[in-house]
PDB file with SEQRES, HELIX, SHEET and CRYST1 records, atoms N, CA, C and O in Angstrom:
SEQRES   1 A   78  UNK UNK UNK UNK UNK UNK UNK UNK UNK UNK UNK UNK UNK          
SEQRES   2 A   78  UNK UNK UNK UNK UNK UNK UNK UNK UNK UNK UNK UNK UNK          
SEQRES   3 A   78  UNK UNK UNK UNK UNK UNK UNK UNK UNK UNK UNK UNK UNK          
SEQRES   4 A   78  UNK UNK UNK UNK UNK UNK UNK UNK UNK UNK UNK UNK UNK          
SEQRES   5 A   78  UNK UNK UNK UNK UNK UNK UNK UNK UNK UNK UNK UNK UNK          
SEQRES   6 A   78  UNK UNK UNK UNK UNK UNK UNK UNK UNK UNK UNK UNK UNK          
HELIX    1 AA1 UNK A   16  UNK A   19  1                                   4    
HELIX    2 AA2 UNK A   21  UNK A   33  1                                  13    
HELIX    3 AA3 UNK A   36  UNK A   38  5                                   3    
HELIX    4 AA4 UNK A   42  UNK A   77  1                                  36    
CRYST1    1.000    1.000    1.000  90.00  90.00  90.00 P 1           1          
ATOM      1  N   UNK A   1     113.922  35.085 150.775  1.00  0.00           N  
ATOM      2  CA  UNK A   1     113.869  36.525 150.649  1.00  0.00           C  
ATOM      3  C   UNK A   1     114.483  37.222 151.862  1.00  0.00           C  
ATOM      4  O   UNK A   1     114.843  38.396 151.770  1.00  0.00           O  
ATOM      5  N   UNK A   2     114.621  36.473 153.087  1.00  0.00           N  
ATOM      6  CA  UNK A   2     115.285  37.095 153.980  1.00  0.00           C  
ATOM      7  C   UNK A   2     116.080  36.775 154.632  1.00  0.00           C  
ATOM      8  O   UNK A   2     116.279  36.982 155.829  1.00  0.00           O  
ATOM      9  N   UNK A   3     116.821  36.028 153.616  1.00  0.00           N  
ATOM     10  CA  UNK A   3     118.343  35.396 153.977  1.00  0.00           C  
ATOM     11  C   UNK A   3     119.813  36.023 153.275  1.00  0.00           C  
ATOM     12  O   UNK A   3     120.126  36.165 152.093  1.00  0.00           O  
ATOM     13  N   UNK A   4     120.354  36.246 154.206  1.00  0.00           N  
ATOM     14  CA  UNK A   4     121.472  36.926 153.761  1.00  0.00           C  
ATOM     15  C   UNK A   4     122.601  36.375 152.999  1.00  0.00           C  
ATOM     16  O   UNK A   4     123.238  35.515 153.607  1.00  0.00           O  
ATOM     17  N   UNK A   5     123.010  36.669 151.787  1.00  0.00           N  
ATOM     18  CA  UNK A   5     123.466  35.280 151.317  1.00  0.00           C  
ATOM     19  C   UNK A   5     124.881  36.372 150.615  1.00  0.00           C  
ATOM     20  O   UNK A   5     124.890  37.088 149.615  1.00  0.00           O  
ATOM     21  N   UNK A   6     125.920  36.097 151.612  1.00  0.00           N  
ATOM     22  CA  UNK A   6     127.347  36.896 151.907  1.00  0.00           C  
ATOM     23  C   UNK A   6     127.648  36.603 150.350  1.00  0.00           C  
ATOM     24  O   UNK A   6     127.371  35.575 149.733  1.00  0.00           O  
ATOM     25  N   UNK A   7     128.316  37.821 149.846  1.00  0.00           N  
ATOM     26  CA  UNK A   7     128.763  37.609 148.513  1.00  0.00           C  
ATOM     27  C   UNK A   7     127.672  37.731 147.145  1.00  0.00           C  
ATOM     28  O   UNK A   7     127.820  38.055 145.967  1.00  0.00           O  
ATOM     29  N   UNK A   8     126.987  37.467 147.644  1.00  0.00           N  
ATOM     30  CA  UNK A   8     125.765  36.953 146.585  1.00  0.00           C  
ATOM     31  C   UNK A   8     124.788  38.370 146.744  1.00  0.00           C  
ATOM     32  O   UNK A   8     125.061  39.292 145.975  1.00  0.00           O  
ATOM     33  N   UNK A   9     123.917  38.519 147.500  1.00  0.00           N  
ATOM     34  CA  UNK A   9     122.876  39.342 147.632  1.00  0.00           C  
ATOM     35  C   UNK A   9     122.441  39.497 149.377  1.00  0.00           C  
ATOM     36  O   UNK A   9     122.393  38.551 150.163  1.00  0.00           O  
ATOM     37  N   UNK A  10     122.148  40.977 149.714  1.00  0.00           N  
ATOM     38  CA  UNK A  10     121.557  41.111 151.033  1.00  0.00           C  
ATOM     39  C   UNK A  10     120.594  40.460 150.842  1.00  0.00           C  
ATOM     40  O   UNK A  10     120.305  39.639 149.972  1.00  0.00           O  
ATOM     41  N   UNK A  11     119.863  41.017 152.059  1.00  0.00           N  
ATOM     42  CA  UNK A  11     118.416  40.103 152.174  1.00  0.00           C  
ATOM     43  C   UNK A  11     117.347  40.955 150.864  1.00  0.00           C  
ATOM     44  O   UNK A  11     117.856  41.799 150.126  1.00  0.00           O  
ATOM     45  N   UNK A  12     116.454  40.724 150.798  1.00  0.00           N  
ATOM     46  CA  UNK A  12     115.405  41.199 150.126  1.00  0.00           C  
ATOM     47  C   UNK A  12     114.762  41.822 150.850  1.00  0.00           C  
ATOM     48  O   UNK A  12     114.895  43.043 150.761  1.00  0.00           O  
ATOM     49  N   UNK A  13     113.649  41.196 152.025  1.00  0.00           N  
ATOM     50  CA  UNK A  13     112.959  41.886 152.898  1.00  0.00           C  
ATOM     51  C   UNK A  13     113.676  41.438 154.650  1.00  0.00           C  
ATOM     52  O   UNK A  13     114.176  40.479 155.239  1.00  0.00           O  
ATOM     53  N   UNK A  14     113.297  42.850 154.877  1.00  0.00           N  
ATOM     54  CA  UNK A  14     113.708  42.501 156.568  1.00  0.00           C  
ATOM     55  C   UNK A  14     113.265  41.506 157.417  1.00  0.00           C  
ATOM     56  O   UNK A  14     112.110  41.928 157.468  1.00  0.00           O  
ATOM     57  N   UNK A  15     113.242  40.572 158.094  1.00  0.00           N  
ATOM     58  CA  UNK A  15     112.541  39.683 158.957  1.00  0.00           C  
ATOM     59  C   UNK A  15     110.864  39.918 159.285  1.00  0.00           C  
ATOM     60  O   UNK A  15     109.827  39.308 159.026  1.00  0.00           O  
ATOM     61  N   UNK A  16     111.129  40.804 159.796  1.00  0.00           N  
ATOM     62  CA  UNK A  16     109.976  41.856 160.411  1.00  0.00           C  
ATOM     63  C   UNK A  16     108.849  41.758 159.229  1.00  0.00           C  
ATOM     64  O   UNK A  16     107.783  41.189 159.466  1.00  0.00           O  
ATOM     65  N   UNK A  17     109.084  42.249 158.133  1.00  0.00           N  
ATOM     66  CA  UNK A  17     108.352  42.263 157.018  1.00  0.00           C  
ATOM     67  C   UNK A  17     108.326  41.100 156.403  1.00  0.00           C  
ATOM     68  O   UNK A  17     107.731  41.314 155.347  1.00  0.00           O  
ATOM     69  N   UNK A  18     108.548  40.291 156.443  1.00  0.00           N  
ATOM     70  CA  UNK A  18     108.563  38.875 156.133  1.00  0.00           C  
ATOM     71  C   UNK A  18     107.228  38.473 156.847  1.00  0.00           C  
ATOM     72  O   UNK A  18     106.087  38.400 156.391  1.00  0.00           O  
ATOM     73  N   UNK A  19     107.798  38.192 158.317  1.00  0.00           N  
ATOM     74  CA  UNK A  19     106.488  37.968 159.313  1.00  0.00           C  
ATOM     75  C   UNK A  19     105.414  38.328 159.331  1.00  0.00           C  
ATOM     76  O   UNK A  19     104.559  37.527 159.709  1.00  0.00           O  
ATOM     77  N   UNK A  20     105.018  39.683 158.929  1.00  0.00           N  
ATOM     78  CA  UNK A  20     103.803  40.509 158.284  1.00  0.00           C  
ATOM     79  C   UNK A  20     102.980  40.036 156.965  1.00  0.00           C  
ATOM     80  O   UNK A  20     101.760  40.016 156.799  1.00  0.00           O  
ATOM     81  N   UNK A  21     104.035  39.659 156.069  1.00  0.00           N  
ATOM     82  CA  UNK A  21     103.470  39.233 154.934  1.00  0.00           C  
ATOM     83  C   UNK A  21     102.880  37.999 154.942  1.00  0.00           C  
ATOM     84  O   UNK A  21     101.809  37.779 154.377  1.00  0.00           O  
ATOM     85  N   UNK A  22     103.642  37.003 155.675  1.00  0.00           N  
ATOM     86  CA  UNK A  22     102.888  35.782 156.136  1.00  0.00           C  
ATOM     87  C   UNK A  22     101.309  35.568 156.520  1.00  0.00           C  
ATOM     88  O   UNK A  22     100.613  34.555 156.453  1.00  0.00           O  
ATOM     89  N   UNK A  23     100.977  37.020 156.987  1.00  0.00           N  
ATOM     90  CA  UNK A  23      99.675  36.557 157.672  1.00  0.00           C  
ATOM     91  C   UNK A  23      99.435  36.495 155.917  1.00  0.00           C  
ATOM     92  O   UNK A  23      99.099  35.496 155.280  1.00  0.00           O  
ATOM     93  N   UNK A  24      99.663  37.616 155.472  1.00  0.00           N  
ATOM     94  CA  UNK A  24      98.568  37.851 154.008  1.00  0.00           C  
ATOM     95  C   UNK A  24      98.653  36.668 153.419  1.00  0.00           C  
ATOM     96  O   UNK A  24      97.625  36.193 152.937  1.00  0.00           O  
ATOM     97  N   UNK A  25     100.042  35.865 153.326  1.00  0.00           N  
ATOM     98  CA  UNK A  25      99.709  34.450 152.301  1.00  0.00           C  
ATOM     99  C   UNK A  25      99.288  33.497 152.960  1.00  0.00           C  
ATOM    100  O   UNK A  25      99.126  32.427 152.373  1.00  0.00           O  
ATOM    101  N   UNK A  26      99.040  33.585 154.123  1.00  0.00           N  
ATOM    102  CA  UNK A  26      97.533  32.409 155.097  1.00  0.00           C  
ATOM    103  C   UNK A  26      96.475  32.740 154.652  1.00  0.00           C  
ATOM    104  O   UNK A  26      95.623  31.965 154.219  1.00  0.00           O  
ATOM    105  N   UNK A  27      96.403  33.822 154.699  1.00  0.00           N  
ATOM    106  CA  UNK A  27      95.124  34.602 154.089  1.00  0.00           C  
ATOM    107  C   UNK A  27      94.787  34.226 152.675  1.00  0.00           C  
ATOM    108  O   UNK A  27      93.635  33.818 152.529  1.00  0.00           O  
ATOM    109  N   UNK A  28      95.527  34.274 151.621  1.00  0.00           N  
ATOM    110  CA  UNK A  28      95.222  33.676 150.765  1.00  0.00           C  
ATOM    111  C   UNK A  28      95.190  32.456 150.723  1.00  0.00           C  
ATOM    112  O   UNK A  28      94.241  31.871 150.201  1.00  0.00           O  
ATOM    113  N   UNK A  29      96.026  31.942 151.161  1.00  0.00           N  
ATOM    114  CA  UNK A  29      95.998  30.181 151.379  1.00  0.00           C  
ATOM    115  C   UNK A  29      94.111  30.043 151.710  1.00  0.00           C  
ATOM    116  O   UNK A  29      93.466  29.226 151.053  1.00  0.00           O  
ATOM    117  N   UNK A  30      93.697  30.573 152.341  1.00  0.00           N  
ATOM    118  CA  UNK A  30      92.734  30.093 153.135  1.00  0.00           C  
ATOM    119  C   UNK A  30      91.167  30.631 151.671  1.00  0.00           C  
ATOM    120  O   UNK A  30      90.137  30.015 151.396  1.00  0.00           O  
ATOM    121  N   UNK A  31      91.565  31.611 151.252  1.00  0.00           N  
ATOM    122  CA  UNK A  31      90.320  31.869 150.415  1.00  0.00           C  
ATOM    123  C   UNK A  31      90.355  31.046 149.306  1.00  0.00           C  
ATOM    124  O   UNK A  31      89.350  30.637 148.725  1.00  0.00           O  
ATOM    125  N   UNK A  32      91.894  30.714 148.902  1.00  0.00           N  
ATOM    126  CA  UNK A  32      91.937  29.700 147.471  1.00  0.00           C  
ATOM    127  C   UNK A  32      91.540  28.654 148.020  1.00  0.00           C  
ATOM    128  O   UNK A  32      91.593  27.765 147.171  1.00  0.00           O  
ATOM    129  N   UNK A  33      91.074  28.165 149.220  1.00  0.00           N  
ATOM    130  CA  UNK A  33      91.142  26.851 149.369  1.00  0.00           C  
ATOM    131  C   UNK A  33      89.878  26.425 149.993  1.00  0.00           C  
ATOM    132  O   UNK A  33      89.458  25.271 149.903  1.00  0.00           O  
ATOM    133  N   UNK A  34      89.125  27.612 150.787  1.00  0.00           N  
ATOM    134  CA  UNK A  34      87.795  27.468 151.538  1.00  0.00           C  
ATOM    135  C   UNK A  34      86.977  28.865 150.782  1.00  0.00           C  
ATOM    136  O   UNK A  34      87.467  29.911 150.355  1.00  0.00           O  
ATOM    137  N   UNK A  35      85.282  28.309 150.829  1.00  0.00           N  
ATOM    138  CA  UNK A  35      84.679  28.967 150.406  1.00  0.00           C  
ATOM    139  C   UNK A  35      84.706  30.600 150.690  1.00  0.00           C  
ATOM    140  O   UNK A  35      85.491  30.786 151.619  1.00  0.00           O  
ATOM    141  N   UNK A  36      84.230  31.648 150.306  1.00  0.00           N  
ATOM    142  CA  UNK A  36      84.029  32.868 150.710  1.00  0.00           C  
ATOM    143  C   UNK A  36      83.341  33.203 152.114  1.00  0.00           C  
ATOM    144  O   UNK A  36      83.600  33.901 153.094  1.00  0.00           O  
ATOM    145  N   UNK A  37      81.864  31.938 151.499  1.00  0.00           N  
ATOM    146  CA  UNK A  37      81.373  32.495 152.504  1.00  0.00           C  
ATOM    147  C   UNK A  37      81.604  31.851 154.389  1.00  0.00           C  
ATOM    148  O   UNK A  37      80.828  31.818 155.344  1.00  0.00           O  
ATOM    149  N   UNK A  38      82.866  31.483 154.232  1.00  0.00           N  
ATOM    150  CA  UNK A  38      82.958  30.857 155.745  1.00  0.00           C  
ATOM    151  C   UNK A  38      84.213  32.012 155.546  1.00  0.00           C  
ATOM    152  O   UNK A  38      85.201  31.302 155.733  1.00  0.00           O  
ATOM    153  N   UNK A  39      84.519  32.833 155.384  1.00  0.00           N  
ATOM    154  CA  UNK A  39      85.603  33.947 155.906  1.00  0.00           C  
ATOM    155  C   UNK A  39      85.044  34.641 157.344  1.00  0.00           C  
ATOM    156  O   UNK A  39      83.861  34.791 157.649  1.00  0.00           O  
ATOM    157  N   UNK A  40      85.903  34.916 157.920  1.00  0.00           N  
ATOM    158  CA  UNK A  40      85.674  35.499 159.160  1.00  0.00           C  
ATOM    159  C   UNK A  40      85.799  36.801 159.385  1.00  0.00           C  
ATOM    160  O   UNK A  40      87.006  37.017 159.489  1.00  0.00           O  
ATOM    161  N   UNK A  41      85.057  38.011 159.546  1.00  0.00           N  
ATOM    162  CA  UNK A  41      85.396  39.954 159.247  1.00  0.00           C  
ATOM    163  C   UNK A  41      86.109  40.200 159.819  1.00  0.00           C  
ATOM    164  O   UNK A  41      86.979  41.033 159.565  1.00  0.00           O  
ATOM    165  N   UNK A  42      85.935  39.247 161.281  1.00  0.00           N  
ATOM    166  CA  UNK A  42      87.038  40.039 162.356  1.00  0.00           C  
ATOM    167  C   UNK A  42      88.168  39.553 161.977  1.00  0.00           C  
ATOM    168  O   UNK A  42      89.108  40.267 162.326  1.00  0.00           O  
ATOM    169  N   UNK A  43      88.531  38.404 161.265  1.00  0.00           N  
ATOM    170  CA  UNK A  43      90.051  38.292 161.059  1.00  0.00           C  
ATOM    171  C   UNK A  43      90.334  38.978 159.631  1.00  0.00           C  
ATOM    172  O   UNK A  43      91.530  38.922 159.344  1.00  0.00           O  
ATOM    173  N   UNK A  44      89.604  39.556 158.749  1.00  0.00           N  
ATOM    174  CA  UNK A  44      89.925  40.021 157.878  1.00  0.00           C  
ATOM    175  C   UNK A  44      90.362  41.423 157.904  1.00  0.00           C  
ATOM    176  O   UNK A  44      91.214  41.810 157.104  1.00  0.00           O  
ATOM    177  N   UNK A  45      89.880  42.141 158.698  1.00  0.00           N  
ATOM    178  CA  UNK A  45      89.885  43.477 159.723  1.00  0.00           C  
ATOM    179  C   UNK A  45      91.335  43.745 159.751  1.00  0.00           C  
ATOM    180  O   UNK A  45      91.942  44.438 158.935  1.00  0.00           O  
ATOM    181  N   UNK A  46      91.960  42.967 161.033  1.00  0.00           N  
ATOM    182  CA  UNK A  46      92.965  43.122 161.134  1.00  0.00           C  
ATOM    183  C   UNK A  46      94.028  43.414 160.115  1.00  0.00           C  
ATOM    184  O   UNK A  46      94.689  44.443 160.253  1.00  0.00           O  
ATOM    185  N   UNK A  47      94.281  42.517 158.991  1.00  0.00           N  
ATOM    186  CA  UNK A  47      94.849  42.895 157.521  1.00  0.00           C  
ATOM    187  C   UNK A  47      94.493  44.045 157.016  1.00  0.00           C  
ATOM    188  O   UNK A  47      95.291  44.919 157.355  1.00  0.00           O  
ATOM    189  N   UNK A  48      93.511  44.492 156.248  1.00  0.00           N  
ATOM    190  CA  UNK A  48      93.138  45.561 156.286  1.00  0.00           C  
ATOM    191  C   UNK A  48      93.802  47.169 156.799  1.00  0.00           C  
ATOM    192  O   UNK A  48      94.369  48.194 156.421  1.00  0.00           O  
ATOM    193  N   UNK A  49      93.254  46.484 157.877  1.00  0.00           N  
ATOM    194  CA  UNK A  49      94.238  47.614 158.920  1.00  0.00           C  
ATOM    195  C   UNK A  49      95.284  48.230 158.631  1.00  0.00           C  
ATOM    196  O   UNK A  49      95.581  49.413 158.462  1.00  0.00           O  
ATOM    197  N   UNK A  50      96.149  46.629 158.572  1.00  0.00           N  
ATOM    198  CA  UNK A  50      97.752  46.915 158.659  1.00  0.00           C  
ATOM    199  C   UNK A  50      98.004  47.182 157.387  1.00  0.00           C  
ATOM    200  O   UNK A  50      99.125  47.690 157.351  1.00  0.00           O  
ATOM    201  N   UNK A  51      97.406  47.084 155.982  1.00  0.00           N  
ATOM    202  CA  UNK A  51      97.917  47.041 154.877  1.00  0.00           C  
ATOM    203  C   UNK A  51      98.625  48.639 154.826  1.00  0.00           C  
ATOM    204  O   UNK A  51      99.769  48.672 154.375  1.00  0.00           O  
ATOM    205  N   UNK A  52      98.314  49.303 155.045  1.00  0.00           N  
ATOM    206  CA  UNK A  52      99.331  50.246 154.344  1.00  0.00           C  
ATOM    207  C   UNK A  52     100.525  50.652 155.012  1.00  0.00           C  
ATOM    208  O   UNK A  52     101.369  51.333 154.431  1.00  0.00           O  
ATOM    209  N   UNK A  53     100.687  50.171 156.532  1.00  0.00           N  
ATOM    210  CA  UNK A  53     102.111  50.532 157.305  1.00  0.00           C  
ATOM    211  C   UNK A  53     102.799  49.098 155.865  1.00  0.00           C  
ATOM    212  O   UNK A  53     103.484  49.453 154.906  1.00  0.00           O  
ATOM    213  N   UNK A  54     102.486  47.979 156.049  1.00  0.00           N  
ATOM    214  CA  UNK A  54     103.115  47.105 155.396  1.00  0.00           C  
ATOM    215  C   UNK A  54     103.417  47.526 154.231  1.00  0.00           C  
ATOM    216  O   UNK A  54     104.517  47.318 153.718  1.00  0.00           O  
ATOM    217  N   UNK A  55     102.674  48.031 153.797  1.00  0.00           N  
ATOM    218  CA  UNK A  55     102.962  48.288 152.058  1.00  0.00           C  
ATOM    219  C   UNK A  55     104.216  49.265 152.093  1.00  0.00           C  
ATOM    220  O   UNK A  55     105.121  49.157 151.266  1.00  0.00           O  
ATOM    221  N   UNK A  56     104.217  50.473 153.360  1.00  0.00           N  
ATOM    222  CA  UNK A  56     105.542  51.053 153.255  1.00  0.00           C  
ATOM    223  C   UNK A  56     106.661  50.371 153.698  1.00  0.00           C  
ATOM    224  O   UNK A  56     107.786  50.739 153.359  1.00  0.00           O  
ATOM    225  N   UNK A  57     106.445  49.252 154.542  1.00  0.00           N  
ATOM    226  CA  UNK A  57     107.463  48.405 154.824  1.00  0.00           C  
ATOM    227  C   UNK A  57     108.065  47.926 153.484  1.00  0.00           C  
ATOM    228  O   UNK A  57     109.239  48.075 153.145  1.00  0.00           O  
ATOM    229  N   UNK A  58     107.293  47.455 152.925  1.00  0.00           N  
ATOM    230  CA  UNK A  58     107.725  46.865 151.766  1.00  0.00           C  
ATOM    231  C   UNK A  58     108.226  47.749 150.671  1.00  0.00           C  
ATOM    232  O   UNK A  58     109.206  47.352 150.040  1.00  0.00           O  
ATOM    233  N   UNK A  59     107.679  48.902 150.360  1.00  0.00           N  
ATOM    234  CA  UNK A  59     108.510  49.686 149.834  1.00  0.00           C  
ATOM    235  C   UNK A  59     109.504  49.853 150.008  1.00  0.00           C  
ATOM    236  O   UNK A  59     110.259  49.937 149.039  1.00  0.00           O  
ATOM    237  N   UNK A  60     110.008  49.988 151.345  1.00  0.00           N  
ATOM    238  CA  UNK A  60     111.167  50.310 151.635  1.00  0.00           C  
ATOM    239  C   UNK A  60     112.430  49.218 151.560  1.00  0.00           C  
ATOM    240  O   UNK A  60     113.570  49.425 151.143  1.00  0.00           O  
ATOM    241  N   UNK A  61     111.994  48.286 151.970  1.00  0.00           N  
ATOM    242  CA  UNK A  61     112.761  47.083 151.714  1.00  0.00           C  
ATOM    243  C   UNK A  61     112.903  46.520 150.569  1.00  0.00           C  
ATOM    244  O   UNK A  61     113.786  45.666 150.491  1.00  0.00           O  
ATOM    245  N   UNK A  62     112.221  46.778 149.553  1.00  0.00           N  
ATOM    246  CA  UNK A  62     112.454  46.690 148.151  1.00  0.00           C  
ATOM    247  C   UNK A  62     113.552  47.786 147.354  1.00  0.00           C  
ATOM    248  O   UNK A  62     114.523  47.427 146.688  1.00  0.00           O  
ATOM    249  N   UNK A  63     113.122  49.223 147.614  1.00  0.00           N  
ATOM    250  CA  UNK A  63     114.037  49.938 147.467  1.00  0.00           C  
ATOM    251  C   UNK A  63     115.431  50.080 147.880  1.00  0.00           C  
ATOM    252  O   UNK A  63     116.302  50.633 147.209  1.00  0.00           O  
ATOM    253  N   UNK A  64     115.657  49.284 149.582  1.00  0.00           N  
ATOM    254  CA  UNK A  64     116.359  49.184 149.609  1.00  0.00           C  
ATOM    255  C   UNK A  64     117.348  47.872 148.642  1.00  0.00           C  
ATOM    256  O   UNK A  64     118.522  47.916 148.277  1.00  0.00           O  
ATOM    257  N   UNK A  65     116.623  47.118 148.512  1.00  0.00           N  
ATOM    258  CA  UNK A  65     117.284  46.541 147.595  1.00  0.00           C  
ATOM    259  C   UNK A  65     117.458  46.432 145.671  1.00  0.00           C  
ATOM    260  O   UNK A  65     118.103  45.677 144.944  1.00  0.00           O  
ATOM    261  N   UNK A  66     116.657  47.430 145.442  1.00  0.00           N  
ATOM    262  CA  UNK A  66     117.094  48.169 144.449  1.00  0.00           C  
ATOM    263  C   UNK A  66     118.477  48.914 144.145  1.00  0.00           C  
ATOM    264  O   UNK A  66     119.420  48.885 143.353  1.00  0.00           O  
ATOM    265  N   UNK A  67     118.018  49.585 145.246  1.00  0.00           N  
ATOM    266  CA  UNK A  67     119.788  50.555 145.594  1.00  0.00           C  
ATOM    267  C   UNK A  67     120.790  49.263 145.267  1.00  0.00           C  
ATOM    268  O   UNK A  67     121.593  49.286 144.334  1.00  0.00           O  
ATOM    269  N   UNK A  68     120.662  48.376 145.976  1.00  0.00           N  
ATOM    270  CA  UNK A  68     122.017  47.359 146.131  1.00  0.00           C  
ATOM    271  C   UNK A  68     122.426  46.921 144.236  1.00  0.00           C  
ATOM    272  O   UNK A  68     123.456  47.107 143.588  1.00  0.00           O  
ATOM    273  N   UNK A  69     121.229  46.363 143.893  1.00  0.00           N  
ATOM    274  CA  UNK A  69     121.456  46.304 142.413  1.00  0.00           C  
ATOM    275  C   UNK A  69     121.944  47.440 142.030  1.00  0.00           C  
ATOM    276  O   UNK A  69     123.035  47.448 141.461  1.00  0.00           O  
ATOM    277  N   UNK A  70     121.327  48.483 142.231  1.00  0.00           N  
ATOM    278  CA  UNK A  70     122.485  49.571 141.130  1.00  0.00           C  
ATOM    279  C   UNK A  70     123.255  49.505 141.316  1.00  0.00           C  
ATOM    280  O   UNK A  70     123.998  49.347 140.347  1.00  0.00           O  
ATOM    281  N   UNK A  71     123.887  49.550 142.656  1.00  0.00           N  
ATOM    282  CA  UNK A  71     125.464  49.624 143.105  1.00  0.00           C  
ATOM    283  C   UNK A  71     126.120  48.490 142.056  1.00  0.00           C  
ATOM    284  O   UNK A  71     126.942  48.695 141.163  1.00  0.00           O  
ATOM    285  N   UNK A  72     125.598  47.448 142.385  1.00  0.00           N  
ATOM    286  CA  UNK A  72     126.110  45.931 141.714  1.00  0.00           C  
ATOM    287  C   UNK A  72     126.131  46.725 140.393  1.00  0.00           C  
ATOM    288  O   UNK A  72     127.256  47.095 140.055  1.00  0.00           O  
ATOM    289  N   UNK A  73     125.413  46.962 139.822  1.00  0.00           N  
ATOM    290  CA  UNK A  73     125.128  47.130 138.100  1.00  0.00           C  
ATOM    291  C   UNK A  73     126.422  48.153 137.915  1.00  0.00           C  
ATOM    292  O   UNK A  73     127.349  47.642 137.286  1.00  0.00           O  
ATOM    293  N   UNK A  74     126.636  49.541 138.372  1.00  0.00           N  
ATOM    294  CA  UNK A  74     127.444  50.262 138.316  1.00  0.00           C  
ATOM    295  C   UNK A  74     128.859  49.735 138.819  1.00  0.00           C  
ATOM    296  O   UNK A  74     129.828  49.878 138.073  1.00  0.00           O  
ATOM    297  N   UNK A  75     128.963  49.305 139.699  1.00  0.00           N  
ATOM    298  CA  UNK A  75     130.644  48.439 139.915  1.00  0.00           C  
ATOM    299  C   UNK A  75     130.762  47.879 138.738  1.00  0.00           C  
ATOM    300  O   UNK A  75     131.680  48.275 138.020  1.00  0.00           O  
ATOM    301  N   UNK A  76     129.869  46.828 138.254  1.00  0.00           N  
ATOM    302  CA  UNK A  76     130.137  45.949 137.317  1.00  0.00           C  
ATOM    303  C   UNK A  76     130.236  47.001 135.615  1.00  0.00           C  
ATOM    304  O   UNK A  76     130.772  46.560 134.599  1.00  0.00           O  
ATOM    305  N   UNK A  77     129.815  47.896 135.686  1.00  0.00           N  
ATOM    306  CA  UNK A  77     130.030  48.621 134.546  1.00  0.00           C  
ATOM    307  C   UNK A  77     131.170  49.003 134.305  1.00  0.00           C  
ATOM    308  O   UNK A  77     131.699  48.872 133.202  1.00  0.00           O  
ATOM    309  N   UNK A  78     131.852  49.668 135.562  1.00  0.00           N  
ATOM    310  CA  UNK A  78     133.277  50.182 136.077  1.00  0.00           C  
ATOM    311  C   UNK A  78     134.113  49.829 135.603  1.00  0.00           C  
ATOM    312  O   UNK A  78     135.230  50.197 135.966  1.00  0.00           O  
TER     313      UNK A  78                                                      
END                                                                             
């Protein structure tokens, strides 16, 4: 998703937002795999927190690659 692949497609998400999202799929890694009740608040906290700067991260980096498809879709209509 955040590899630039010349010719083909920009990235999907920025680096930055990549790295962010990671904590969340440890995070899940860790509840699909260990009970509830050994979760930890203070590390759950932190997520929390950050979820909604991330979520606009991700908006944005999605949209931005929306845009790119239209472009693609509209050249290719051309």
């Amino acid at each position: 998703m955040v590899l630039d692949l010349p010719e083909t497609r920009p990235p999907v998400l920025r680096h930055s937002t990549a790295i962010q999202l990671d904590e969340y799929r440890k995070f899940r890694h860790l509840v699909r795999n260990v009970y509830a009740a050994s979760l930890d608040p203070r590390r759950i906290d932190p997520l929390v927190t950050a979820l909604p700067s991330l979520w606009n991260d991700v908006r944005q980096d999605l949209s931005a690659f929306v845009e790119f498809l239209e472009q693609l879709a509209a050249a290719d209509e051309g």
